[in-house]
RODO-351473 format. One line per field, with one value per residue (C-alpha): residue in three letters; x, y, z. Coordinates in nm, 2 decimals, m for minus. Example, Ala and Ser with C-alpha at 12.3 -4.5 7.8 and 13.67 -1.06 7.14 Angstrom:
<atoms>
type [ALA	SER]
east [1.23	1.37]
north [m0.45	m0.11]
up [0.78	0.71]
</atoms>
This chain:
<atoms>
type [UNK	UNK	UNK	UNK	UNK	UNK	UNK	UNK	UNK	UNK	UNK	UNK	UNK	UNK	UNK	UNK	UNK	UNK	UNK	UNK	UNK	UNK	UNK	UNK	UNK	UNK	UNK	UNK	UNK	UNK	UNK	UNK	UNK	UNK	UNK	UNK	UNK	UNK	UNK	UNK	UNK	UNK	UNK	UNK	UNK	UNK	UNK	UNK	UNK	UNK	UNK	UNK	UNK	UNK	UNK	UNK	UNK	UNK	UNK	UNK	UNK	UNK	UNK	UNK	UNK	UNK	UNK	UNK	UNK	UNK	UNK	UNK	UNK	UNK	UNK	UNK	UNK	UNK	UNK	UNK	UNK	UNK	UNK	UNK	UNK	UNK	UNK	UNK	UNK	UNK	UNK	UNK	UNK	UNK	UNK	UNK	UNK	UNK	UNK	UNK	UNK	UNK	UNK	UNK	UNK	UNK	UNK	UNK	UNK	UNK	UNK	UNK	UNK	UNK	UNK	UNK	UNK	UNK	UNK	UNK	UNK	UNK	UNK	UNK	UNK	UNK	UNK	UNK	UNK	UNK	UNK	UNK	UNK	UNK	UNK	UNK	UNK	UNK	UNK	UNK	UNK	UNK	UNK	UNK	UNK	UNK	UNK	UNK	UNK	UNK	UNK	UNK	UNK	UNK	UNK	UNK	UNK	UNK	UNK	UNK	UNK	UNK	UNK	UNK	UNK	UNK	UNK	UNK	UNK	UNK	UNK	UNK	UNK	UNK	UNK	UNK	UNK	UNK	UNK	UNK	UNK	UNK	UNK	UNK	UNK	UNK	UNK	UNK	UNK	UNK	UNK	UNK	UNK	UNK	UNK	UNK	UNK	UNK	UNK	UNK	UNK	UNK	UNK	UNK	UNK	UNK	UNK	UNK	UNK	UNK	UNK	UNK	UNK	UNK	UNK	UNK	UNK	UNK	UNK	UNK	UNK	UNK	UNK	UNK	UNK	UNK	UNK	UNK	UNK	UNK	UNK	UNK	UNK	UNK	UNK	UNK	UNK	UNK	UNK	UNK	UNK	UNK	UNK	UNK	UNK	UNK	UNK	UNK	UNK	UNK	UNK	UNK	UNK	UNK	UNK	UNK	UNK	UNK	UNK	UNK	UNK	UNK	UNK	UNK	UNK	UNK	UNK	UNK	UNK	UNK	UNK	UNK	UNK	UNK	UNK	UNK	UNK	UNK	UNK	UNK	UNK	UNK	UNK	UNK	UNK	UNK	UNK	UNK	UNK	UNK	UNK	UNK	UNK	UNK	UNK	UNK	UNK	UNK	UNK	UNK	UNK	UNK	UNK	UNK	UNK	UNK	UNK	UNK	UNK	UNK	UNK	UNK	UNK	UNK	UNK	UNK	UNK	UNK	UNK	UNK	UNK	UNK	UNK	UNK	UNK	UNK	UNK	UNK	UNK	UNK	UNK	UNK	UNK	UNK	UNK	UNK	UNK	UNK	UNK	UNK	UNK	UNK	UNK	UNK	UNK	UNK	UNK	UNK	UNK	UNK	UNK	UNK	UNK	UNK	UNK	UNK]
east [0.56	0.57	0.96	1.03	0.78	0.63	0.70	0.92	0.71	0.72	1.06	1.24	1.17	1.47	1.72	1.57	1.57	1.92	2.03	1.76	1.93	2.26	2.25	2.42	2.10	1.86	2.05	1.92	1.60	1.54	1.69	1.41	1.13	1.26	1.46	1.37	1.51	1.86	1.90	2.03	1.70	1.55	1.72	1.75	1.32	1.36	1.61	1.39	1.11	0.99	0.67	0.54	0.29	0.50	0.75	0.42	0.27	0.59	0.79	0.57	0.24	0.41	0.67	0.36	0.18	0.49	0.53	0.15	0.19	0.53	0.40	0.04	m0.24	m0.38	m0.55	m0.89	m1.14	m1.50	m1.68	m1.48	m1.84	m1.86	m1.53	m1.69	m1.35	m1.41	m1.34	m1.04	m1.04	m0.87	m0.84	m0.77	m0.65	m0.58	m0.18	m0.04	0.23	0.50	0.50	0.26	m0.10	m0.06	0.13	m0.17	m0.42	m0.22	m0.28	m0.60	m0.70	m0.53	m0.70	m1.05	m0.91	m0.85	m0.56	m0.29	m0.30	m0.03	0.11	0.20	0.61	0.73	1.03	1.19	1.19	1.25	1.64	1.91	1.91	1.77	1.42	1.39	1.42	1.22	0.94	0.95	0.91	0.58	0.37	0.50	0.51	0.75	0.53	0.76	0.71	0.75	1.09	1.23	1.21	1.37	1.03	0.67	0.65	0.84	0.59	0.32	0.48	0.50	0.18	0.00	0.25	0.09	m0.26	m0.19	m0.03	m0.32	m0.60	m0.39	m0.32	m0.69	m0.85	m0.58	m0.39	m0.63	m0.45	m0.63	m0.41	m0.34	m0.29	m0.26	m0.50	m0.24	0.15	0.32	0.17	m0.08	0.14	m0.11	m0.40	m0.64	m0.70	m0.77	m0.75	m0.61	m0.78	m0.47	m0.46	m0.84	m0.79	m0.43	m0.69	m0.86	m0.57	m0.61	m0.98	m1.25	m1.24	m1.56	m1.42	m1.14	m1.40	m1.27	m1.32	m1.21	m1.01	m1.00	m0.68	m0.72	m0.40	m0.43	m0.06	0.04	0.32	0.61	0.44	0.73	0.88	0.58	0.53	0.91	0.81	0.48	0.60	0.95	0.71	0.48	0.86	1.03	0.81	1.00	1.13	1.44	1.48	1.82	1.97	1.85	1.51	1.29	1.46	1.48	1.07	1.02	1.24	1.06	0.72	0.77	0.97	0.72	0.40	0.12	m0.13	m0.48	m0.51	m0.86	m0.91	m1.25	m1.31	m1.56	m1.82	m1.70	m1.81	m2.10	m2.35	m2.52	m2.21	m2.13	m2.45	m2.47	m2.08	m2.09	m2.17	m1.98	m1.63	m1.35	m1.13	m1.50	m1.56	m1.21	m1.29	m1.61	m1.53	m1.20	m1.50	m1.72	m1.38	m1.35	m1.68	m1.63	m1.31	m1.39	m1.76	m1.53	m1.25	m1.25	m1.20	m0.94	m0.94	m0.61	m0.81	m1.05	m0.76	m0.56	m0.87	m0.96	m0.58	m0.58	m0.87	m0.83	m1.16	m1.25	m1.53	m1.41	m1.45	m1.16	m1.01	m0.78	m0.57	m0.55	m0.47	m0.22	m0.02	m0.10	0.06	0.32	0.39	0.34	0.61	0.90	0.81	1.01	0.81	0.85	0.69	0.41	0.12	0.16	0.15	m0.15	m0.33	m0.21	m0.39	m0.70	m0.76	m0.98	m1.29	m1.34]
north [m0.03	m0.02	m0.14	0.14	0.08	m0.31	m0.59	m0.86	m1.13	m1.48	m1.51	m1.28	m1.47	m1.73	m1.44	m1.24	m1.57	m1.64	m1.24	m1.29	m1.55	m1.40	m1.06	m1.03	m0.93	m1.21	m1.44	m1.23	m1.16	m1.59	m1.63	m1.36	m1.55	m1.90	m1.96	m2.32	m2.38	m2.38	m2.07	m2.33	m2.47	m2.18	m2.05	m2.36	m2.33	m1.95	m2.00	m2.34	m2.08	m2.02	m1.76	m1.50	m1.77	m1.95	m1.71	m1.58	m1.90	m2.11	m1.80	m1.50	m1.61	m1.84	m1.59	m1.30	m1.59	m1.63	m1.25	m1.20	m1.53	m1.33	m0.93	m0.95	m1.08	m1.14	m1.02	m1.02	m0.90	m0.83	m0.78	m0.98	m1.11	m0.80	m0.92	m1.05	m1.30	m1.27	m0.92	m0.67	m0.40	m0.09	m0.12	0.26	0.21	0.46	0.41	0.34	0.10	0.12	m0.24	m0.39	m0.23	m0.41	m0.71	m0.83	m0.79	m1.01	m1.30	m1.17	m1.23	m1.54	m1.70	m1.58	m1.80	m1.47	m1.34	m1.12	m0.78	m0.57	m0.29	0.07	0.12	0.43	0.51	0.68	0.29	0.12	0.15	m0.14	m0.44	m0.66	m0.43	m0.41	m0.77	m0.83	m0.58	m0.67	m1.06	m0.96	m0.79	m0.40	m0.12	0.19	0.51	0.85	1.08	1.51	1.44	1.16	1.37	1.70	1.91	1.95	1.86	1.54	1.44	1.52	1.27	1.02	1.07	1.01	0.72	0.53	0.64	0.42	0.12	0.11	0.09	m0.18	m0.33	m0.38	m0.40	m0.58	m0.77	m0.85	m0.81	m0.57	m0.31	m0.19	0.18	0.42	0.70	0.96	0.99	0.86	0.72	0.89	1.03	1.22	0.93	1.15	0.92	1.16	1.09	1.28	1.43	1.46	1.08	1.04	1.27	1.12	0.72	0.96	1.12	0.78	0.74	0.70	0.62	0.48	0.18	0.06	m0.06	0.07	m0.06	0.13	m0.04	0.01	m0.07	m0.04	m0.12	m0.20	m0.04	0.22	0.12	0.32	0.56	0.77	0.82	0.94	1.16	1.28	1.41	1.61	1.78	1.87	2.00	2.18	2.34	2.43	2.41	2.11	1.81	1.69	1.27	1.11	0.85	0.49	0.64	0.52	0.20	0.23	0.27	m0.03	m0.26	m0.12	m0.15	m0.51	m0.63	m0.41	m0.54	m0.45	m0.61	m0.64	m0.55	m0.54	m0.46	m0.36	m0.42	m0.15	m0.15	m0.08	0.24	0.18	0.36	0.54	0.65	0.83	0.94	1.28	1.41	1.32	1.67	1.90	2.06	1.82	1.94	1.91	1.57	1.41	1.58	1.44	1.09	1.14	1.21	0.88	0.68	0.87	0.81	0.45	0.40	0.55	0.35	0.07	0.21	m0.02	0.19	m0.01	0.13	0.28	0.56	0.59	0.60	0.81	1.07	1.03	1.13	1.46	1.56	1.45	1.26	0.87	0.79	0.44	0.19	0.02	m0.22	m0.11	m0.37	m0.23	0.14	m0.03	m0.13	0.20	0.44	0.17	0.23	0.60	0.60	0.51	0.77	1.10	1.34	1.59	1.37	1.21	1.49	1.42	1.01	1.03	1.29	1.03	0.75	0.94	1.09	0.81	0.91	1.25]
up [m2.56	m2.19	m2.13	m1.91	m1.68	m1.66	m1.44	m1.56	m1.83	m1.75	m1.95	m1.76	m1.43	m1.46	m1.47	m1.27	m0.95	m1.06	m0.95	m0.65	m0.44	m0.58	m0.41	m0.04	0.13	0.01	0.31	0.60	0.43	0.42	0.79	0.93	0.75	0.77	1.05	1.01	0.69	0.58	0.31	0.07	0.03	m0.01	m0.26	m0.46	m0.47	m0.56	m0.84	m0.96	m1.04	m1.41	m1.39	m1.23	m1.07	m0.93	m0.80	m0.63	m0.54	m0.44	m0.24	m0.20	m0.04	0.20	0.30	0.36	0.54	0.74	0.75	0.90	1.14	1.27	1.29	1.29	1.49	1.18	0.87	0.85	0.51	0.46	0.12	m0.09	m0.19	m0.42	m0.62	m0.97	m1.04	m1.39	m1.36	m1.28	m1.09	m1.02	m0.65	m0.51	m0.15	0.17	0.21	0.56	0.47	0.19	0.05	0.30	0.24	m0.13	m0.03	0.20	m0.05	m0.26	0.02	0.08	m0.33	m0.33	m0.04	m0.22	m0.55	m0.73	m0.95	m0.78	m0.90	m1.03	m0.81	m0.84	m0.72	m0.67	m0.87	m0.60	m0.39	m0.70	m0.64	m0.63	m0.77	m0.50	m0.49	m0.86	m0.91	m0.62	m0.76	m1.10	m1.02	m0.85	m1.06	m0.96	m1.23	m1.19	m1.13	m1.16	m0.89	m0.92	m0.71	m0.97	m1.27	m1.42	m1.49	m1.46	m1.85	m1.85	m1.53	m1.76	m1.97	m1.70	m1.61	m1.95	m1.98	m1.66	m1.76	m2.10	m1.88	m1.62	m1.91	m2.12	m1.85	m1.72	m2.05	m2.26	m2.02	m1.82	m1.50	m1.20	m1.07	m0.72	m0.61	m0.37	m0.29	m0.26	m0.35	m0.05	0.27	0.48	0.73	0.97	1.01	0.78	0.46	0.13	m0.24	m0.43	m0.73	m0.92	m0.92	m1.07	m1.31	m1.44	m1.49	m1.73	m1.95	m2.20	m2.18	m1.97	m1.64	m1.62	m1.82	m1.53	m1.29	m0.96	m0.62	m0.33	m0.04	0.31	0.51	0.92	1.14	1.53	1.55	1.24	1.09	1.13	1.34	1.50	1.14	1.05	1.34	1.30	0.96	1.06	1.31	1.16	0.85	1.12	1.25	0.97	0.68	0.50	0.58	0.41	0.34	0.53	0.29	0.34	0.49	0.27	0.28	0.67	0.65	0.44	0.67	0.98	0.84	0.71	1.09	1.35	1.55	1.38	1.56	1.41	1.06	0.83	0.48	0.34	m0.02	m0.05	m0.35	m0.68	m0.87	m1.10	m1.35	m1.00	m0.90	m1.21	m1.39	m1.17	m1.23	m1.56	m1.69	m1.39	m1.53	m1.57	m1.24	m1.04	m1.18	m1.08	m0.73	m0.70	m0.80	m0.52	m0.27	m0.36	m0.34	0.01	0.17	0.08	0.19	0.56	0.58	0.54	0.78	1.14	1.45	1.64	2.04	1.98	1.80	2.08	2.35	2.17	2.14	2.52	2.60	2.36	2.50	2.87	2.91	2.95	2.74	2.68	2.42	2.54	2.80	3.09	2.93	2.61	2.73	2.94	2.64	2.46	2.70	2.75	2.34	2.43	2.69	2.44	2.18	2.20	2.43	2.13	1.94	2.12	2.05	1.72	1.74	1.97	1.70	1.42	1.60	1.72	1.30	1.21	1.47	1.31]
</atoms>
C-alpha cells in the first residue's frame, strides 16, 4: 500500500547491507568514523545485520555516538520525562540540520530505552544508491516536495499519500514519526511552522488522534551556516536562488563533518485535550494556523540561547550588554573573520534570530 514511500521491512535488510558495504563511498565514510578499525571489520558487522534493530543498534547508534564524541561538545535533553514509552508520537521539530536534527534524537530516544522513530526524507536527497539504502535501513520515508513533482495536482496526491502513511504508521504500526516544522531547513535562524504541514496530518483524519509533541533543537554553532547565509542574501539580491549540483549533498557532508559545539534538544509537551478544545470550531485554514502557533510557542519556550546569539546581537547593534565570556566572543569573531565580508551581516543576523 505504501511501496512507494516506506522504509525497507526487516526482510529487505540483508540485501539492502550487502549493496551498503558494496558501494565505493561506504570506505571513506567507515575510515572518518572509525579510524581505529580496519574497514573490513566493519563491513563484515554491517553485512552480518538482519533487522532494522540491529542495523540501528549494532552500526547506527555507535557511529552517531562516535559522530557526537567527534563534532560536538555534546548533546544534551530535557523533558524526556513527558515521553509516555507506551506511546508514539508525532514529534514536529524546528530544522537546522539536514540529517542531523533527527539523527540525534534517535540516540537521544535510545538512551531513554525508547523506540527510534521513523523519519521524514525529502525526495529531492533521497538520490543514489548509497543514501537510499542508507535511509531506508533506518526508518526514513520518502516525502515529495513541489520541486520533485510535475504539478500542483499530483503534489496534492503526494500529500494525501503521506497524510495516510503518517496515521498508519502511528496508529497501525505503531512506530512514532519524526518531522520537520517547515520544508527545508530554517535558513535565517527564525524557527516557523508551517501551516501547510498541519493541515496536510489532517487530509486522512484527525489530527488530534497522532499525539504530537513539539521538539526543540539549539546548536552552539549552526550548521552550515555560510551556505545558509549564501542563500539569503543571493534571495535578498536577486529574488531566487538557483541549487549547484551536489549542493545538497555538499550540505549534508558539511553538516555531518563541522564543529557544532553544544547542542540541546527540548522535548516540549505534547498537545492535549486543552490545547485543542478552543480551535476546534474556528475555519479549517485558522485552525491548522493556530495549532502551527501552539507548536511554535512551544518549540521557542524550549529553544536554549547559546551566547553566540547574544554576541551576534551585541555586534548588529554595536552595544556590549554581555551574557558572554571574552573567551567566547574571542572565538566568535575569530568564526566571523573567515566568513565572506559579503556575507557576514547575514551570519551574524542568523545567529542573533533566536533573542527576538
Amino acid at each position: 500500500m505504501f511501496d512507494d514511500i516506506r522504509p525497507y521491512t526487516d526482510a529487505e535488510i540483508p540485501a539492502a547491507m550487502q549493496r551498503l558495504v558494496g558501494y565505493p563511498e561506504f570506505r571513506p565514510v567507515c575510515g572518518f568514523l572509525f579510524p581505529e578499525r580496519p574497514f573490513e571489520d566493519v563491513a563484515a558487522e554491517v553485512a552480518a545485520c538482519r533487522s532494522i534493530d540491529e542495523f540501528q543498534i549494532r552500526f547506527m547508534i555507535p557511529v552517531v555516538e562516535a559522530l557526537i564524541a567527534k563534532t560536538t561538545d555534546g548533546v544534551t535533553v530535557e523533558g524526556m520525562e513527558r515521553l509516555d514509552p507506551e506511546k508514539r508520537y508525532l514529534f514536529v521539530a524546528n530544522h537546522r540540520d539536514i540529517t542531523l536534527d533527527a539523527t540525534f534524537l534517535q540516540v537521544l530516544l535510545n538512551r531513554a530505552g525508547l523506540r527510534t522513530s521513523e523519519i521524514t526524507f525529502g525526495a529531492n536527497l533521497m538520490q543514489g544508491g548509497l543514501i537510499i539504502d542508507f535511509g531506508k535501513s533506518n526508518k526514513m520515508f520518502r516525502v515529495e516536495r513541489p520541486t520533485t513533482v510535475s504539478s500542483p495536482r499530483e503534489f496534492l496526491r503526494s500529500s494525501q499519500h503521506l497524510s495516510e502513511y503518517i496515521r498508519w504508521t502511528l496508529l497501525e504500526k505503531q512506530e512514532s514519526v519524526w518531522i520537520a516544522q517547515r520544508n527545508g531547513r530554517t535558513k535565517d535562524g527564525v524557527d516557523a511552522t508551517d501551516q501547510g504541514i498541519v493541515k496536510m496530518f489532517g487530509m486522512a483524519g484527525n489530527i488530534e488522534d497522532l499525539n504530537i509533541a513539539p521538539v526543540a533543537i539549539s546548536y552552539e554553532w549552526e550548521p552550515c551556516d555560510v551556505l545558509k547565509a549564501a542563500e539569503t542574501t543571493a534571495l535578498a539580491r536577486d529574488g531566487h536562488y538557483d541549487k549547484k549540483p551536489g549542493e545538497d549533498l555538499n550540505s549534508i557532508l558539511s553538516g555531518i563533518m563541522q564543529p557544532k559545539g553544544r547542542v540541546h534538544y527540548t522535548m516540549c509537551a505534547p498537545l492535549t485535550e486543552a490545547d485543542y478544545a478552543p480551535l476546534r470550531d474556528l475555519p479549517l485554514n485558522t485552525y491548522c494556523r493556530e495549532v502551527a502557533a501552539v507548536i511554535d510557542r512551544r518549540i521557542r519556550e524550549g529553544y536554549r540561547i547559546w551566547p553566540n546569539s547574544r554576541i551576534a546581537s551585541d555586534i548588529l547593534r554595536n552595544v556590549s550588554e554581555g551574557g558572554y565570556t571574552q573567551q567566547e566572543k574571542a572565538a566568535f569573531e575569530a568564526h566571523l573573520a573567515e566568513v565572506p565580508e559579503e556575507l557576514r551581516e547575514a551570519v551574524l543576523r542568523m545567529y542573533a534570530a533566536p533573542l527576538r
